[in-house]
C-alpha positions as semicolon CSV with decimal commas, in nm:
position;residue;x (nm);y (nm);z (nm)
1;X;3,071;-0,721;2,649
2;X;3,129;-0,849;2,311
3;X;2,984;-1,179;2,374
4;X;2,613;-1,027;2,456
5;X;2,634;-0,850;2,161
6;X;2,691;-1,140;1,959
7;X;2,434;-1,352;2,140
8;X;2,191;-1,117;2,072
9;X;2,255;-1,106;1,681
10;X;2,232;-1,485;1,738
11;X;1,886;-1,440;1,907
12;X;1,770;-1,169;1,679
13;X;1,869;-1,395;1,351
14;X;1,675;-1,691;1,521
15;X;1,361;-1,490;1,581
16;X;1,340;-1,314;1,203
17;X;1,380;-1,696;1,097
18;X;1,103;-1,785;1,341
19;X;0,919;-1,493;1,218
20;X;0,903;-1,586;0,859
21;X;0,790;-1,925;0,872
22;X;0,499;-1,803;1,130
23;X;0,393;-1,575;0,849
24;X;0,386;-1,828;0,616
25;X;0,178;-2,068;0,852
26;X;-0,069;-1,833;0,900
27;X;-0,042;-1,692;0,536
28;X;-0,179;-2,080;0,408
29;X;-0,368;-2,124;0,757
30;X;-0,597;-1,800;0,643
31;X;-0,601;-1,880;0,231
32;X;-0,806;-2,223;0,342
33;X;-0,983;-2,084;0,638
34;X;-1,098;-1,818;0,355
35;X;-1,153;-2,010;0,093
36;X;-1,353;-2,331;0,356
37;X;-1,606;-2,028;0,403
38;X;-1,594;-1,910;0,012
39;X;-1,768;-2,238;-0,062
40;X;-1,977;-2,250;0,214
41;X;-2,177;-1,948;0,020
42;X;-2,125;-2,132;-0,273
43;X;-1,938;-2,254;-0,599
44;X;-1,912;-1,916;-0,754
45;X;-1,813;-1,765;-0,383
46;X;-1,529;-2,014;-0,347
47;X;-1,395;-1,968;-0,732
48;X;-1,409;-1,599;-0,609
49;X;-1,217;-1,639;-0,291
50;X;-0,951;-1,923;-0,487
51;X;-0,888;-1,663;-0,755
52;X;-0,804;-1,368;-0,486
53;X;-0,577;-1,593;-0,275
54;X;-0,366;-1,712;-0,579
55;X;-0,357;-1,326;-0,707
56;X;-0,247;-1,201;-0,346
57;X;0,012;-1,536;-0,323
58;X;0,158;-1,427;-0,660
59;X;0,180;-1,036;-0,603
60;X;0,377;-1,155;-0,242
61;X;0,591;-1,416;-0,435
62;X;0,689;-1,171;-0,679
63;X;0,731;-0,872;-0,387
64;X;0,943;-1,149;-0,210
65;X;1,178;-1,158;-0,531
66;X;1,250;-0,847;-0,611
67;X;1,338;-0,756;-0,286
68;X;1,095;-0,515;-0,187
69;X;0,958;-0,657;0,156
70;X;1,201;-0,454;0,338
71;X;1,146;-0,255;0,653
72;X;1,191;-0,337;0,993
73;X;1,581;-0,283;1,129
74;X;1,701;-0,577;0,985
């Protein structure tokens, strides 16, 4: 009985490691996808769209450091 227990820590460690680097992906995959169609509109659009995505990728780098992205039943 012990041994399912322990695979599933193993599994649910694996997945929350999976997890993170998914939200990463998709965290970069959106900035560009956002910021592609920023300049499409034009110069001042995408300068717009560059300065939110570095704002939102500091407040998350600095949420990520202090600790406070907790939640979940980790």
């Amino acid at each position: 009985m012990n041994y399912t227990i322990g695979a599933m820590m193993i599994f649910k460690q694996l997945f929350l490691m999976i997890w993170r680097v998914l939200d990463l992906i998709f965290f970069i995959a959106g900035a560009i996808a956002i910021n592609c169609f920023g300049f499409y509109f034009g110069q001042e659009w995408g300068y717009l769209t560059l300065f939110l995505t570095f704002i939102s990728a500091g407040l998350l780098v600095e949420q990520v450091a202090s600790g406070g992205m907790g939640g979940g039943d980790v």
